[in-house]
C-alpha positions as a LaTeX table, in Angstrom:
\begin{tabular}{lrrr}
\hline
Residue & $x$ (\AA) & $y$ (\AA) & $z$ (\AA) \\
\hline
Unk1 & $-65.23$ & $-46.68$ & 35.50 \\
Unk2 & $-62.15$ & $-45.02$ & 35.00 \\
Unk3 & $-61.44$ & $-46.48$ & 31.28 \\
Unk4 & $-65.34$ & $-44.82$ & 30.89 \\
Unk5 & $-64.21$ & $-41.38$ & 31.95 \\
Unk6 & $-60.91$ & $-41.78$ & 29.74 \\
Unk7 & $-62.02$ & $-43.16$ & 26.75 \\
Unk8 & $-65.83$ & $-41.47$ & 26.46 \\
Unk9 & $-65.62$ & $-38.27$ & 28.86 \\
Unk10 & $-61.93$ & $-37.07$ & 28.30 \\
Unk11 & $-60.26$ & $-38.88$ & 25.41 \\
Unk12 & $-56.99$ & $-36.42$ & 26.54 \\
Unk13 & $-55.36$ & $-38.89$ & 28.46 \\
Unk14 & $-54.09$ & $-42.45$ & 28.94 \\
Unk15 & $-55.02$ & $-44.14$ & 32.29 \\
Unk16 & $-52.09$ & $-46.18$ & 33.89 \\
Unk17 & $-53.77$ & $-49.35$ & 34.93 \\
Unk18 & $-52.01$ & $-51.27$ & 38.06 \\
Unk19 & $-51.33$ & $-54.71$ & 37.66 \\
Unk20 & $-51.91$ & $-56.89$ & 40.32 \\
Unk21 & $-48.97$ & $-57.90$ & 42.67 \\
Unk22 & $-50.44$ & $-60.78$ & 44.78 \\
Unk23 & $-53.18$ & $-63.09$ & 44.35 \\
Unk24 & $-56.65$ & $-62.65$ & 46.00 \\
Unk25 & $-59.91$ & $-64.07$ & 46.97 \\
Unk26 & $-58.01$ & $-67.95$ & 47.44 \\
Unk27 & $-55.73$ & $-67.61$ & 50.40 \\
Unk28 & $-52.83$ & $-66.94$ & 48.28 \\
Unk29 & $-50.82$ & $-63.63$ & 48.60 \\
Unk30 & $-47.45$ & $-64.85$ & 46.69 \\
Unk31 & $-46.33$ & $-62.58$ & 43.60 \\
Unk32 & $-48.26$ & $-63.46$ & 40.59 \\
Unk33 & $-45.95$ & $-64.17$ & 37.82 \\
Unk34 & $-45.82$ & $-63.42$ & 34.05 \\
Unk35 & $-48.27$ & $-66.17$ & 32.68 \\
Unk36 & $-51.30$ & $-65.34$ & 35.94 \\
Unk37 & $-50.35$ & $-61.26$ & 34.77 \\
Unk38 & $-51.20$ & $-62.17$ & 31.11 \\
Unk39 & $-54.42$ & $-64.10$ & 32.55 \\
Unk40 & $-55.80$ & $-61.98$ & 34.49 \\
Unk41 & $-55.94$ & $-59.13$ & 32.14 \\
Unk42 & $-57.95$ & $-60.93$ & 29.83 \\
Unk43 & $-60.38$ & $-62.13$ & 32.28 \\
Unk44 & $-60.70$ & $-58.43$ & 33.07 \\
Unk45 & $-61.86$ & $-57.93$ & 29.38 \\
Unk46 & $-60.03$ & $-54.67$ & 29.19 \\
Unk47 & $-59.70$ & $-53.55$ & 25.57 \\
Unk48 & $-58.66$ & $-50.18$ & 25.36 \\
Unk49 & $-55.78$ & $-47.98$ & 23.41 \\
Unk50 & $-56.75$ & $-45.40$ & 26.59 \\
Unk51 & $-55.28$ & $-47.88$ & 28.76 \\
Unk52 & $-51.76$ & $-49.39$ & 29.34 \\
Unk53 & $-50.09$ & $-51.27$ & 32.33 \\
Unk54 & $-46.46$ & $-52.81$ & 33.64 \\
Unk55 & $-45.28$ & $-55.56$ & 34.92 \\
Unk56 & $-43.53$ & $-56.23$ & 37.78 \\
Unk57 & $-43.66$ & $-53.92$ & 41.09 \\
Unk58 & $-40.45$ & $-52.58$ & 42.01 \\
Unk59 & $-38.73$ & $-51.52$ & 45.10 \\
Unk60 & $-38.83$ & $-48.24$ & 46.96 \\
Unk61 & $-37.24$ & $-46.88$ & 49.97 \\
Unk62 & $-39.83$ & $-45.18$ & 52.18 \\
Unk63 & $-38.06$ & $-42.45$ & 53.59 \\
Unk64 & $-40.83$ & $-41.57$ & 56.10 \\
Unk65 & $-41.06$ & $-44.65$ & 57.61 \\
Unk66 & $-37.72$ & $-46.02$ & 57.25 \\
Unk67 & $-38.67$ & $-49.45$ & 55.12 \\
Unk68 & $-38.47$ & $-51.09$ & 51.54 \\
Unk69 & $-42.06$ & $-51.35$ & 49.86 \\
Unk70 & $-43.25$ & $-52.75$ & 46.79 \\
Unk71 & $-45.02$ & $-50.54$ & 44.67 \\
Unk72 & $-46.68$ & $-50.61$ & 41.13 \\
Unk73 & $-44.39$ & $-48.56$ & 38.62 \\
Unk74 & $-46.67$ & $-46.23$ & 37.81 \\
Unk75 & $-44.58$ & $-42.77$ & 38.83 \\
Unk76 & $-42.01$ & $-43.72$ & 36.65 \\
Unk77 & $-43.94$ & $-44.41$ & 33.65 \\
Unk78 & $-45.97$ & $-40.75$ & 34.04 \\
Unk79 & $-42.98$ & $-39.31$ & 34.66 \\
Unk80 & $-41.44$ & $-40.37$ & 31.69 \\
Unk81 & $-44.24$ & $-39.66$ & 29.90 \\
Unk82 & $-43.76$ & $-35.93$ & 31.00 \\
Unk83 & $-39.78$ & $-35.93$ & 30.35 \\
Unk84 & $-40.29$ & $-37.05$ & 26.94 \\
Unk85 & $-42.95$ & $-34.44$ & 26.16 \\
Unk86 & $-40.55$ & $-31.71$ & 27.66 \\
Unk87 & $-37.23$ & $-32.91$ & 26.04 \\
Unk88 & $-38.68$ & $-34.25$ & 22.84 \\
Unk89 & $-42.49$ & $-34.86$ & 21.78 \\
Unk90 & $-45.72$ & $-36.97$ & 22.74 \\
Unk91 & $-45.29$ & $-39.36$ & 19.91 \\
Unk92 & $-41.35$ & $-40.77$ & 21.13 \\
Unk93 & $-41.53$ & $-43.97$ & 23.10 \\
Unk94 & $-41.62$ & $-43.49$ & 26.70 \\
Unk95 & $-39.81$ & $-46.44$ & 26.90 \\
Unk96 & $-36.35$ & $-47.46$ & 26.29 \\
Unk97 & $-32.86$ & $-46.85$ & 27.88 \\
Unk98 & $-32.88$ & $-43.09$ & 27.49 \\
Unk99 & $-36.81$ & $-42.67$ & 28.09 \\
Unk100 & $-37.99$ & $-45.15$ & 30.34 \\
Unk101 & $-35.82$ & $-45.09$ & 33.74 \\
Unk102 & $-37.14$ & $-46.53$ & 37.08 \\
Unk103 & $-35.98$ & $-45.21$ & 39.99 \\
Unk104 & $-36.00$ & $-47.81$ & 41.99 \\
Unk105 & $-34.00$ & $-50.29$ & 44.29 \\
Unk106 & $-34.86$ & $-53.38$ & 42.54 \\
Unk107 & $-37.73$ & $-54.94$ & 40.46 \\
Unk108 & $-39.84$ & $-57.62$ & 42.12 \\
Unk109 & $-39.05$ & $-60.04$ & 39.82 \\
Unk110 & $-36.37$ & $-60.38$ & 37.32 \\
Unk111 & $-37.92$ & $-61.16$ & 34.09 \\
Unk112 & $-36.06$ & $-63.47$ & 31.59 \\
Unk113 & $-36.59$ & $-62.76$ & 27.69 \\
Unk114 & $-39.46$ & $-65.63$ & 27.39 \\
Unk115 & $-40.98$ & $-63.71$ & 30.28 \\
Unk116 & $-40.97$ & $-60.25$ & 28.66 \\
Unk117 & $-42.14$ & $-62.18$ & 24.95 \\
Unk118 & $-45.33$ & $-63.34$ & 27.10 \\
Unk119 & $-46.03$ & $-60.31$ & 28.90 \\
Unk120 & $-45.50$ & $-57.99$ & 25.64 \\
Unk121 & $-46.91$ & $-60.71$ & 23.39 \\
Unk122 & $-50.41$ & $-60.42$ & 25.75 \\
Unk123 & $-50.21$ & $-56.22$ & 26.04 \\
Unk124 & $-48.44$ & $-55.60$ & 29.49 \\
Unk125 & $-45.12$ & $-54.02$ & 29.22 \\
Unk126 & $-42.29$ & $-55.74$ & 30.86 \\
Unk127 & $-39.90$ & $-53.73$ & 33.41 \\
Unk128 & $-36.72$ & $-55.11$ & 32.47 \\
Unk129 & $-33.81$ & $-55.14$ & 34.57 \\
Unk130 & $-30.18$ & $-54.90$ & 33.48 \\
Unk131 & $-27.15$ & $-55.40$ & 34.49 \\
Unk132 & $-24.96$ & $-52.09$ & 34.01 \\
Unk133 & $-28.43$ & $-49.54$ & 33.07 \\
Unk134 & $-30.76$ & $-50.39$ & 35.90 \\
Unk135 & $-34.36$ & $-51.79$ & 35.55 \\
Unk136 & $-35.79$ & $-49.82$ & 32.71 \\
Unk137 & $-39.06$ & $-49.49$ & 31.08 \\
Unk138 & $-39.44$ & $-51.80$ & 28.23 \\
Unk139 & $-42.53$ & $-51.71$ & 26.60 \\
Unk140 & $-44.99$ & $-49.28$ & 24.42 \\
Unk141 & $-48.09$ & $-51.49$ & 24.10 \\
Unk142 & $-51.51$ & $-50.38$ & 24.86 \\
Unk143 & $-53.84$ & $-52.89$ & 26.42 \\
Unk144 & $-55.77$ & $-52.41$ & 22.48 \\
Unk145 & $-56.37$ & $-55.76$ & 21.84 \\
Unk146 & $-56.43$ & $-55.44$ & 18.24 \\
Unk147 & $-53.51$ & $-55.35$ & 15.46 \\
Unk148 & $-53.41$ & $-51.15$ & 14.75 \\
Unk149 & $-50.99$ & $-48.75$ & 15.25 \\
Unk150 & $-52.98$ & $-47.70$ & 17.81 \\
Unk151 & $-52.17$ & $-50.22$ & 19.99 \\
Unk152 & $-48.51$ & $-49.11$ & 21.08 \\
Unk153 & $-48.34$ & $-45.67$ & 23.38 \\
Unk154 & $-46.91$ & $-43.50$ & 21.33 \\
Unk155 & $-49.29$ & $-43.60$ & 18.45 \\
Unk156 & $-52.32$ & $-43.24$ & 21.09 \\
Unk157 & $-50.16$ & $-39.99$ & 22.18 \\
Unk158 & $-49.23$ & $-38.60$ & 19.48 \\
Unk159 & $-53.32$ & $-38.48$ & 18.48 \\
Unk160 & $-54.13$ & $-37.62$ & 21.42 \\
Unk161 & $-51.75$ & $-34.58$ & 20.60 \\
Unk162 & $-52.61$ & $-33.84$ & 17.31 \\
Unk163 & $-56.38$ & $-34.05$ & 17.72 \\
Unk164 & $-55.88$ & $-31.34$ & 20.73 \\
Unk165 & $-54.07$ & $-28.96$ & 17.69 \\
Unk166 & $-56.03$ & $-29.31$ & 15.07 \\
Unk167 & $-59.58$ & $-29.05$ & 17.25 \\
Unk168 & $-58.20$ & $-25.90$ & 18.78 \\
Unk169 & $-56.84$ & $-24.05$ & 15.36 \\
Unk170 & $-60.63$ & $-25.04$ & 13.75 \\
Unk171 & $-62.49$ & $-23.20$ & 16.35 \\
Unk172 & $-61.21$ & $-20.54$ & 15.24 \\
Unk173 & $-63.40$ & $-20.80$ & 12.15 \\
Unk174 & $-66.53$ & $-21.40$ & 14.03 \\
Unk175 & $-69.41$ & $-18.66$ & 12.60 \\
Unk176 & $-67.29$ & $-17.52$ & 9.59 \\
Unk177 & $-69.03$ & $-17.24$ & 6.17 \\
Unk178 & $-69.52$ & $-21.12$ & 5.41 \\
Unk179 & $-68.67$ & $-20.21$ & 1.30 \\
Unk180 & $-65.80$ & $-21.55$ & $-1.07$ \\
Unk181 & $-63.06$ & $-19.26$ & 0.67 \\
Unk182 & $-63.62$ & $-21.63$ & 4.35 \\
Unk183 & $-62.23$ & $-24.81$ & 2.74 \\
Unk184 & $-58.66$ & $-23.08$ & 2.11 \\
Unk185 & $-58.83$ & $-21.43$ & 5.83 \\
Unk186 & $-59.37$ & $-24.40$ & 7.31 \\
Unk187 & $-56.50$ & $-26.50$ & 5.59 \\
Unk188 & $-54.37$ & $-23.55$ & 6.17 \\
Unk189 & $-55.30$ & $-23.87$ & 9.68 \\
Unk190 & $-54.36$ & $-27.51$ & 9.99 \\
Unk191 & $-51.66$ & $-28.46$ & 7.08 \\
Unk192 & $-48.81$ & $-26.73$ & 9.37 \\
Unk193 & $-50.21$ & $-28.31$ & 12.07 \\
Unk194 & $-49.37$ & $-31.48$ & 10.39 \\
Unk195 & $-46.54$ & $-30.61$ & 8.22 \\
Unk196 & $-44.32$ & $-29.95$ & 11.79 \\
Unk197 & $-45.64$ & $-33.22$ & 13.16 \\
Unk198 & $-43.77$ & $-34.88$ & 10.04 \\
Unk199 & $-40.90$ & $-33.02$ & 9.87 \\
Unk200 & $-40.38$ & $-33.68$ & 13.91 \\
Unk201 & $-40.67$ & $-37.52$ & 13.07 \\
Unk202 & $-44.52$ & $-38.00$ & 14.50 \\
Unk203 & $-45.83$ & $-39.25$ & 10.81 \\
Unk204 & $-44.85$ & $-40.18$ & 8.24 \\
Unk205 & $-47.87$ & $-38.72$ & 5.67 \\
Unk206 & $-51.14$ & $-37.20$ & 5.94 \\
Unk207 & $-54.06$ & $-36.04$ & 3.67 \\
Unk208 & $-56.83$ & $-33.69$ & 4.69 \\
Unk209 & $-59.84$ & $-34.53$ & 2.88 \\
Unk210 & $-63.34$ & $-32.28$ & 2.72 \\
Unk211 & $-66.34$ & $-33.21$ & 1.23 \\
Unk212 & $-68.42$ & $-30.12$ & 1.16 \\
Unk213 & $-72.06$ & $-30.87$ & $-0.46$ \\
Unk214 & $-74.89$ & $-28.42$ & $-0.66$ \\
Unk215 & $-76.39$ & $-30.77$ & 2.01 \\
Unk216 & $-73.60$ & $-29.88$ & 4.25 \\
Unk217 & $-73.97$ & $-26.69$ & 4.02 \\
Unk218 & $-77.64$ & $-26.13$ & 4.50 \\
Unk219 & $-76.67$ & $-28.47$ & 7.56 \\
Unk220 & $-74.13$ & $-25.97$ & 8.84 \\
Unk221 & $-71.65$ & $-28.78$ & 8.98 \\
Unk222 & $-67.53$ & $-29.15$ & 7.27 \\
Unk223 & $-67.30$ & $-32.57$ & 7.01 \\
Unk224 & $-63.76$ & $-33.35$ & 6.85 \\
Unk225 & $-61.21$ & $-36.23$ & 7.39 \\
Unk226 & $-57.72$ & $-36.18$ & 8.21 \\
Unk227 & $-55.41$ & $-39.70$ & 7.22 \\
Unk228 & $-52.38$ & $-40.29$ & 9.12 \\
Unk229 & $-49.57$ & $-43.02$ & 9.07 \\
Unk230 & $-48.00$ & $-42.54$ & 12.31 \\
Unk231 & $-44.37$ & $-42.86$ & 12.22 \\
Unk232 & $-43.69$ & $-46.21$ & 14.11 \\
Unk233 & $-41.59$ & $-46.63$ & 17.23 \\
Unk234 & $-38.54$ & $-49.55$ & 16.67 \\
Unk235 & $-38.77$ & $-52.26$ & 19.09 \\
Unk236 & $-36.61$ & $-55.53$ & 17.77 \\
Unk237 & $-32.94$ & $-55.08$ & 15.99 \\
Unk238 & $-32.00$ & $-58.38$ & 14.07 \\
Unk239 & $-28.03$ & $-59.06$ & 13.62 \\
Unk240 & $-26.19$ & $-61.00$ & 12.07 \\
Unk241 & $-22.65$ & $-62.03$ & 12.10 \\
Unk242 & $-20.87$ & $-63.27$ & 9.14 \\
Unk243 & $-17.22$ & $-64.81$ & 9.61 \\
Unk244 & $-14.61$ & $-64.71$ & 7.17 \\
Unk245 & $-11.23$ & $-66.25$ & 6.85 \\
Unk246 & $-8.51$ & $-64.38$ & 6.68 \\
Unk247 & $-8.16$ & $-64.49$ & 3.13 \\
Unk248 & $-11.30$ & $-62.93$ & 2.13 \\
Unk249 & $-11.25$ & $-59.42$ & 1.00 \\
Unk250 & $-14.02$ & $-57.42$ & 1.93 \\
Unk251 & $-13.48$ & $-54.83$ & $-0.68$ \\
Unk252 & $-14.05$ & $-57.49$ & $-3.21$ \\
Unk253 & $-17.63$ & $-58.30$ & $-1.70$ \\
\hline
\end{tabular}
């Protein structure tokens, strides 16, 4: 029900889905771990680039009743969704070392790398903990179950963005003289828009495309289509180390 509001009613937002802590219905309330997470979100047959959710609980110290709970990580990740619309834009990661902190005591369970590979692999995003930064937010997946840019966070964000822009500038053209001058308004309107989404690192390229017919007119209607290539959010660094004797010369390489 709530993916139906999101998705069909709003289309603004992203819903933070909780993943299940504990198992239910069999006796057994121990922690679920990575491979029953992964399961039971695809016998839930959520598909959805609205939709996104994190793996494992973490820690808290309730203040008001002076005890440790578990809870879902859910504050943290809105709340870095907020800081990283206030301190950069929408379409950044919130995720990372900078952008995806967790204020917590401790994660539930300390995931190992094969751990977050399954969980990320299968569209829940791991919370990671580390040694010297703290238990982090390490994942920008969408629980899209399809191979598209819109299946990481900050691609379904930065549309959700840039739809919001460019709806609100065309409005403005709404009962103007529908003649050969309203094709230039309206990509005046919108190819700033765009053009500052690029040059702050959102895309990469865009074309805005009308196709004006006299049917279209009679109709009422400016049919037009805008083509994006989002500008992708790095998630793997490969290295390599070379070693050299000492009697190599780099200079000569």
């Amino acid at each position: 029900e709530a993916l139906t509001m999101v998705e069909e009613e709003r289309g603004d937002c992203i819903y933070i889905m909780t993943t299940p802590d504990k198992a239910y219905g069999n006796g057994d309330n121990d922690m679920l771990y990575p491979e029953e997470v992964v399961a039971n979100l695809y016998d839930s047959e959520i598909d959805s680039s609205y939709a996104a959710t994190y793996y494992p609980w973490v820690k808290y110290h309730d203040k008001d009743n002076n005890k440790y709970i578990f809870l879902p990580p859910t504050k943290d990740v809105v709340r870095n969704m907020a800081a990283t619309d206030n301190n950069s834009y929408p379409w950044f990661a919130p995720a990372g070392i900078e952008r995806g902190n967790v204020n917590c005591i401790k994660a539930q369970y300390k995931t190992t790398l094969a751990d977050e590979d399954e969980l990320y692999e299968n569209r829940v995003n791991p919370v990671k903990t580390f040694a010297q930064d703290g238990v982090k937010i390490w994942g920008n997946k969408t629980a899209y179950n399809v191979e598209s840019p819109l299946n990481r966070i900050n691609v379904r964000r930065l549309m959700i963005r840039v739809k919001k822009l460019v709806t609100n500038a065309a409005k403005n053209l709404i009962f103007t003289q529908y003649d050969d001058t309203l094709e230039k308004q309206f990509r005046g309107l919108i190819d700033p828009i765009l053009a500052e989404v690029k040059s702050n690192r959102g895309i990469s390229d865009y074309r805005i495309i009308t196709e004006v017919t006299p049917e279209t007119k009679d109709q009422h209607i400016l049919p037009a289509k805008i083509l994006i290539k989002p500008t992708p959010a790095l998630e793997y660094i490969s290295i390599s180390f070379v070693v050299y004797p000492e009697s190599v010369s780099f200079d000569e390489n």
